[in-house]
Backbone bond lengths (Angstrom), bond angles and torsions (degrees), N, CA, C in turn:
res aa  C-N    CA-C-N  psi(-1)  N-CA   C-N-CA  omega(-1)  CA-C   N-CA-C  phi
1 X - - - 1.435 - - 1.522 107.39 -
2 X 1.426 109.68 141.30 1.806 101.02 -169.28 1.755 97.31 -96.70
3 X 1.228 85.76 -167.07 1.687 94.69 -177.30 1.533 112.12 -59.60
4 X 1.222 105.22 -35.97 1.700 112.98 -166.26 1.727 92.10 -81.45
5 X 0.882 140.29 -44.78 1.841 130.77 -179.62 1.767 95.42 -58.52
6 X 1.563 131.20 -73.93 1.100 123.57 -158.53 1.457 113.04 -58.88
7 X 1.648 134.80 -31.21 1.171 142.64 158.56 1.647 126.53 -35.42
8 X 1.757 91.17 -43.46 1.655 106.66 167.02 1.358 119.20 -65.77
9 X 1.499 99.68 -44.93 2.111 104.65 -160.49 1.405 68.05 -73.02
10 X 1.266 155.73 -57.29 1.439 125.96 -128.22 1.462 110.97 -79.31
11 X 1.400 111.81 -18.77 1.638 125.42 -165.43 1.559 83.62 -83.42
12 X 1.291 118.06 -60.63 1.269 120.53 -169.62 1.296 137.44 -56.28
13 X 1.561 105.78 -14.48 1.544 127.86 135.73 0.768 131.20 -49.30
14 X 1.257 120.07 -55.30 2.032 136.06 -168.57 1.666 94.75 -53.27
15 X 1.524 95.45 -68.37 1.836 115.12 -172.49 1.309 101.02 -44.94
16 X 1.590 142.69 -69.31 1.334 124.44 160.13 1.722 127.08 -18.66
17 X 1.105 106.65 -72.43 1.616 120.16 -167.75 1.838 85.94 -59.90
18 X 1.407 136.97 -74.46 0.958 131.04 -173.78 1.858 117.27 -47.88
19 X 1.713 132.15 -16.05 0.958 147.85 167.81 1.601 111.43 -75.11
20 X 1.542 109.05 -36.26 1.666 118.11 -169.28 1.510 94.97 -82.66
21 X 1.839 132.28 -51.38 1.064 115.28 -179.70 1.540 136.98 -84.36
22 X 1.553 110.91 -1.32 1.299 111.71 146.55 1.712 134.02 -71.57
23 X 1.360 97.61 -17.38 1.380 89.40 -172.64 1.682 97.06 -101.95
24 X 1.542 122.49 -9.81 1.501 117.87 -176.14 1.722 87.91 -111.09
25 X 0.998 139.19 37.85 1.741 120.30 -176.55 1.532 111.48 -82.27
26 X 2.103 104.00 -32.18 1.567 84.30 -176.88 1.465 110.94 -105.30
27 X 2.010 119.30 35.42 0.980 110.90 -160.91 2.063 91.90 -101.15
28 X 1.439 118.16 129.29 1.137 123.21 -160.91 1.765 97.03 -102.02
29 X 1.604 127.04 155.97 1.483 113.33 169.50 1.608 94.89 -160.78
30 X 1.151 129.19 155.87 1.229 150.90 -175.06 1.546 110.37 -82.44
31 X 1.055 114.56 110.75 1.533 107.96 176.25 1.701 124.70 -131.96
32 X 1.655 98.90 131.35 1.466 101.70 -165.42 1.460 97.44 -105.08
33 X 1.492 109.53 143.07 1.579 104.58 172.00 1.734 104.51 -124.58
34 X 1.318 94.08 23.95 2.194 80.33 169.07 2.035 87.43 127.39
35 X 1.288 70.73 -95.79 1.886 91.37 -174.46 1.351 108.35 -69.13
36 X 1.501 115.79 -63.33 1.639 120.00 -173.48 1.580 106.53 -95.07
37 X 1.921 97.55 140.67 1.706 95.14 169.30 1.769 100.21 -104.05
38 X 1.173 109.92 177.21 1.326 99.00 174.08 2.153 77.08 -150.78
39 X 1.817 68.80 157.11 2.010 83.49 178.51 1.387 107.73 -124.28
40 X 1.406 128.18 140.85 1.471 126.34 170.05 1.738 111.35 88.69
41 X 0.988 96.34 4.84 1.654 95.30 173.37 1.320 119.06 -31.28
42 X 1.281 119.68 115.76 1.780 98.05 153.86 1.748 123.67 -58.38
43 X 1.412 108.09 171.50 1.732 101.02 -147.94 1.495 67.28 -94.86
44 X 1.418 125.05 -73.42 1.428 124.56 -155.36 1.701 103.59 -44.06
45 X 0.965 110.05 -35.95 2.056 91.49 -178.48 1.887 110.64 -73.94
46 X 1.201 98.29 -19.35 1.805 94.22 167.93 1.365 92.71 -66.69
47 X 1.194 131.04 -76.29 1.014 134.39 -154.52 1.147 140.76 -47.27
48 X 1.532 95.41 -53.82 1.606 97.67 151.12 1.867 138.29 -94.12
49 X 1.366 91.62 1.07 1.750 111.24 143.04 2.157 126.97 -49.73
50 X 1.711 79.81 -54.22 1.442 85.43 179.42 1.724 109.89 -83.67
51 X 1.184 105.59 28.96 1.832 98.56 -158.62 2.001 79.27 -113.53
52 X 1.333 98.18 -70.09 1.239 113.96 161.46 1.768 115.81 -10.45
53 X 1.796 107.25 -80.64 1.379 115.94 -168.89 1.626 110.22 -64.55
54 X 1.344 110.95 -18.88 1.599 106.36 169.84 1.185 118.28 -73.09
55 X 1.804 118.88 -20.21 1.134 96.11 179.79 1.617 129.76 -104.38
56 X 1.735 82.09 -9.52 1.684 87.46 148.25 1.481 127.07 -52.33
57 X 1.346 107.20 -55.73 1.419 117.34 -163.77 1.989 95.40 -60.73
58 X 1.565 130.35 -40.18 1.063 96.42 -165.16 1.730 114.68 -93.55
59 X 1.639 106.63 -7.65 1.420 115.15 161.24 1.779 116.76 -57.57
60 X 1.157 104.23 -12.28 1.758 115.98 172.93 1.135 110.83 -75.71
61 X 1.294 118.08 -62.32 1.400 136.67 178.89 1.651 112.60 -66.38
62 X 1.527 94.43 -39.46 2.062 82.15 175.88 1.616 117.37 -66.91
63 X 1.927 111.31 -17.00 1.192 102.43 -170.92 1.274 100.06 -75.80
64 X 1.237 149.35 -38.54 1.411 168.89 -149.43 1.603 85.85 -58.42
65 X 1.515 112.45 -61.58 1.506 128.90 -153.17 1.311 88.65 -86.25
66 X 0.994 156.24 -115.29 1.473 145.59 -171.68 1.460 116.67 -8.42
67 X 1.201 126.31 -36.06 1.781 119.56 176.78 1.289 106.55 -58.82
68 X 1.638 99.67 -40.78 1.737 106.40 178.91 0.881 117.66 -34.89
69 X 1.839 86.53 -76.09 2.086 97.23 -172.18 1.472 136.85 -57.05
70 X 1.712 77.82 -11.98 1.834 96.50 -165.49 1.843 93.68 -92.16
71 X 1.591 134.59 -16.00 1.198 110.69 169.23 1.805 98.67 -98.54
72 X 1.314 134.94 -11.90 0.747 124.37 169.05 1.821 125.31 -57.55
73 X 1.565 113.49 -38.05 1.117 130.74 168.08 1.273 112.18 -57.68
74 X 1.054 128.91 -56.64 1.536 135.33 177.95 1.197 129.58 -56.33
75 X 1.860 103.77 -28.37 1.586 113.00 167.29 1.478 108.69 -67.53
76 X 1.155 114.52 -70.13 1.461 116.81 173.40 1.675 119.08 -40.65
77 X 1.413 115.55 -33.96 1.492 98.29 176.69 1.643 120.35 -75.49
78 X 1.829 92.98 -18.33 1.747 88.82 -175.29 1.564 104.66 -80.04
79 X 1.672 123.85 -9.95 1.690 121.36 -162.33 1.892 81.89 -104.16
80 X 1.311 134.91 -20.23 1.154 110.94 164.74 1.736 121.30 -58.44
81 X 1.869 93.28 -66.88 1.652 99.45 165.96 1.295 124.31 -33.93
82 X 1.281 136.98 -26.70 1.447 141.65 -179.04 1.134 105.53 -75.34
83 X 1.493 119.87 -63.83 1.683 126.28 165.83 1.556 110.01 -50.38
84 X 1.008 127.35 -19.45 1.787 112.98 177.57 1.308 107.99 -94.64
85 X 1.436 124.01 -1.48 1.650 109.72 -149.67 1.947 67.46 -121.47
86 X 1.411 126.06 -43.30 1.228 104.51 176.44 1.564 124.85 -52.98
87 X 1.986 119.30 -56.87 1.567 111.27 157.48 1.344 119.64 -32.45
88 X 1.241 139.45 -53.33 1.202 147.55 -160.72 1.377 108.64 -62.64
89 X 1.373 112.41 -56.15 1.868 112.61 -177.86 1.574 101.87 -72.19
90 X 1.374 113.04 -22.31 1.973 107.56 175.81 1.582 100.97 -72.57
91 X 1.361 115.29 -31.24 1.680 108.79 -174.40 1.079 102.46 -75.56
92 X 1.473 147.06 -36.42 1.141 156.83 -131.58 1.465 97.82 -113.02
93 X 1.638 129.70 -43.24 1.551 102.14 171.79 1.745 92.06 -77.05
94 X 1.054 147.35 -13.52 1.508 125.64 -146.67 1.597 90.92 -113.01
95 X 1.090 116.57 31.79 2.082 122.05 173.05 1.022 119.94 -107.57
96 X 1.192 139.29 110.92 1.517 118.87 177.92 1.668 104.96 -91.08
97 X 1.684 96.56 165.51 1.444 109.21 -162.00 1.774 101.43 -78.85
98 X 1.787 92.13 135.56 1.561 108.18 -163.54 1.484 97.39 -79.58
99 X 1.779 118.08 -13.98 1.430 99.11 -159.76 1.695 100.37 -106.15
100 X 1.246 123.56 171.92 1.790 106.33 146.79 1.056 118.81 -54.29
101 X 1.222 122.51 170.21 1.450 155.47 129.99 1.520 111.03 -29.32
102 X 1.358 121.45 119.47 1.966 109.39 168.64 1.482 110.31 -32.45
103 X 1.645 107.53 -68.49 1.647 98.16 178.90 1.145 130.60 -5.34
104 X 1.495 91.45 -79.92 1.475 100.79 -162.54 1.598 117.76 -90.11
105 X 1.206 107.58 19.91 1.650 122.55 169.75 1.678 112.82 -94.80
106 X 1.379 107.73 -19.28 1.183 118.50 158.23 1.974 117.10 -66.45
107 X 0.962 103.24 -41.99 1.724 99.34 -178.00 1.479 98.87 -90.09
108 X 0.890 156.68 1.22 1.673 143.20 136.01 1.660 119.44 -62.33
């Protein structure tokens, strides 16, 4: 998506969320979270409270999953590098030299 699509969805978000809390602003609701109750809530700040804490909660969890893959990736690139640097020194005694010798680069 280029700059000009993500610029849109993002406006086109705002206008939603700004559409949801005008039309819910004087809608009031009671909200318990465990320990604390609270009374008179506005609906739109639950709402977009709880929109919010989900995406904390799964940016928590994606870092978890990315450390994975990301040391998992790294293992494999260092056991590739090991395998290339081993071919490489077998190609490298078994090459003969492409150039002359100084010597004999002198008599040409």
């Amino acid at each position: 998506m280029g700059r000009t699509g993500t610029v849109a969805l993002a406006v086109a978000v705002l206008l939603l969320v700004m559409l949801f809390t005008r039309g819910n602003g004087s809608e009031r609701v009671s909200l318990e979270l465990g320990i604390v109750s609270f009374d008179a809530v506005p609906l739109a700040y639950v709402v977009l409270g709880s929109f919010f804490v989900g995406m904390l909660v799964m940016m928590v969890a994606g870092i978890h999953t990315d450390l994975r893959v990301r040391r998992l990736l790294r293992d494999r690139l260092e056991e590739e590098d090991l395998r290339e640097r081993a071919r490489l020194d077998q190609v490298d005694r078994n090459q003969r030299d492409l150039f002359l010798p100084a010597a004999e680069e002198e008599d040409f």
